[in-house]
C-alpha positions as CSV (number, residue, x, y, z in Angstrom):
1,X,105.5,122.1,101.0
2,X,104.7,124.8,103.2
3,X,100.9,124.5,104.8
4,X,98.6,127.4,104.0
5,X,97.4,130.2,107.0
6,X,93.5,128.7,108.6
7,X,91.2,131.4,107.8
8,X,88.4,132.8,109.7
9,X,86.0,135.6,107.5
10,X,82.8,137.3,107.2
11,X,80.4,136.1,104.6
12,X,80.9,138.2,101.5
13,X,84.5,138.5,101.5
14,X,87.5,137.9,99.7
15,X,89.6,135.0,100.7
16,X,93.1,134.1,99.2
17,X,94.9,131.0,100.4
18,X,98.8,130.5,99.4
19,X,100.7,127.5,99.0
20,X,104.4,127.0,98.6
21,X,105.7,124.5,97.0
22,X,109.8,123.5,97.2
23,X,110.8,120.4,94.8
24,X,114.4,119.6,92.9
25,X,115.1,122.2,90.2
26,X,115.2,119.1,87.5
27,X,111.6,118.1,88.6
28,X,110.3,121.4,88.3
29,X,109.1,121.7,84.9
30,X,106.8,118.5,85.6
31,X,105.1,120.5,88.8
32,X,101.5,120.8,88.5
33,X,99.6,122.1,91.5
34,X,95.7,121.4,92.0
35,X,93.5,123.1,94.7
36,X,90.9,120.6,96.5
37,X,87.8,121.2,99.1
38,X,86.6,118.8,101.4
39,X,88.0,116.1,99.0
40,X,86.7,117.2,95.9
41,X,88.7,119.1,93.3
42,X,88.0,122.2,92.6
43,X,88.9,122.7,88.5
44,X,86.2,119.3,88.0
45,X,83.7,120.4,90.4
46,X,81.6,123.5,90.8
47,X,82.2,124.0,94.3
48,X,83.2,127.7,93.4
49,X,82.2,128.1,90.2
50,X,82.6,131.5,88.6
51,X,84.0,132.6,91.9
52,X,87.1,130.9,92.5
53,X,90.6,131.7,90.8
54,X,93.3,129.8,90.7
55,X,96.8,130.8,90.0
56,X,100.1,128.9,89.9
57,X,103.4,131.3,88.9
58,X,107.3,130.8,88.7
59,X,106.2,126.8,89.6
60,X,106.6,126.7,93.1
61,X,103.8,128.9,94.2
62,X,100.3,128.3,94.1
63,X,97.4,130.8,94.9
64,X,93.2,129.8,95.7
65,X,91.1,133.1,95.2
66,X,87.7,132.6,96.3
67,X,85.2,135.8,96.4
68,X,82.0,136.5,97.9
69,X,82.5,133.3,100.5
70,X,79.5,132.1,102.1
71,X,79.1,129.9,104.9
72,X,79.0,126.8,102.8
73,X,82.8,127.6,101.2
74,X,83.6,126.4,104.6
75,X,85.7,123.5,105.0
76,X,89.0,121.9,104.5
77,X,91.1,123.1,101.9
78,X,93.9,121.4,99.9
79,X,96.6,122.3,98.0
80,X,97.8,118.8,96.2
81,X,101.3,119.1,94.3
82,X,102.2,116.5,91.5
83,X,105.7,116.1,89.7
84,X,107.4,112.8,88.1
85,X,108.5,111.7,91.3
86,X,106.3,112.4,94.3
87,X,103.1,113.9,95.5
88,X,102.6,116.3,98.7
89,X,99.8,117.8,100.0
90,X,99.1,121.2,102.1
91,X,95.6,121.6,104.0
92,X,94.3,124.3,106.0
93,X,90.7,125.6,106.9
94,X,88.5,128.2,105.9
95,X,85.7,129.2,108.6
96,X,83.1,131.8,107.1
97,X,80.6,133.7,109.6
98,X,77.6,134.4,108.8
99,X,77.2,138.6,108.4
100,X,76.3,140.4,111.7
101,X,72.9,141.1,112.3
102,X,72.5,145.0,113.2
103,X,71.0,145.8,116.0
104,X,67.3,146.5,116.1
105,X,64.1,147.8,118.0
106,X,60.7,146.1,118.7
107,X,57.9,148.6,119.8
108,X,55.3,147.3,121.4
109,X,51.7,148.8,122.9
């Protein structure tokens, strides 16, 4: 299993994290892949809800979409593969900054 890439953002963006998975060809068609933060899944929870996306495709590669981050999306992030024989995890981090403040005046008398 190949970790996915720590992350560092600005609030409001997109963040995609990747995970590759590599398992015998026979044990492949019992691969299911499952995306967790901070411990807790993220299919049973609603950690993201309505903003996260999760794709799995050709069974070895597994993709976490989360849009709009915020600060509190920040965290730990775990990529959990199953099949018949074995388990394996992938964690990496996700870091979200707060948006910059623009620069502003005061006037005082």
């Amino acid at each position: 299993m190949v970790n996915p890439s720590m992350q560092t953002v600005v609030a409001s963006s997109n963040v995609t994290f990747h995970c590759l998975v590599m398992t015998d060809p026979d044990e492949a068609s019992s691969l299911q892949v499952f995306w967790r933060r901070d411990g807790r899944w993220l299919v049973a929870t609603d950690l993201c809800t309505h903003r996260c996306l999760v794709t799995t495709f050709d069974g070895y590669n597994s993709s976490l979409l989360i849009s709009n981050v915020t600060v509190a999306d920040s965290g730990r992030y775990t990529c959990r593969a199953i099949s018949r024989v074995d388990v394996a995890d992938a964690t990496t981090s996700l870091l979200v900054r707060g948006l910059p403040v623009s620069p502003h005046f005061c006037v005082t008398a």
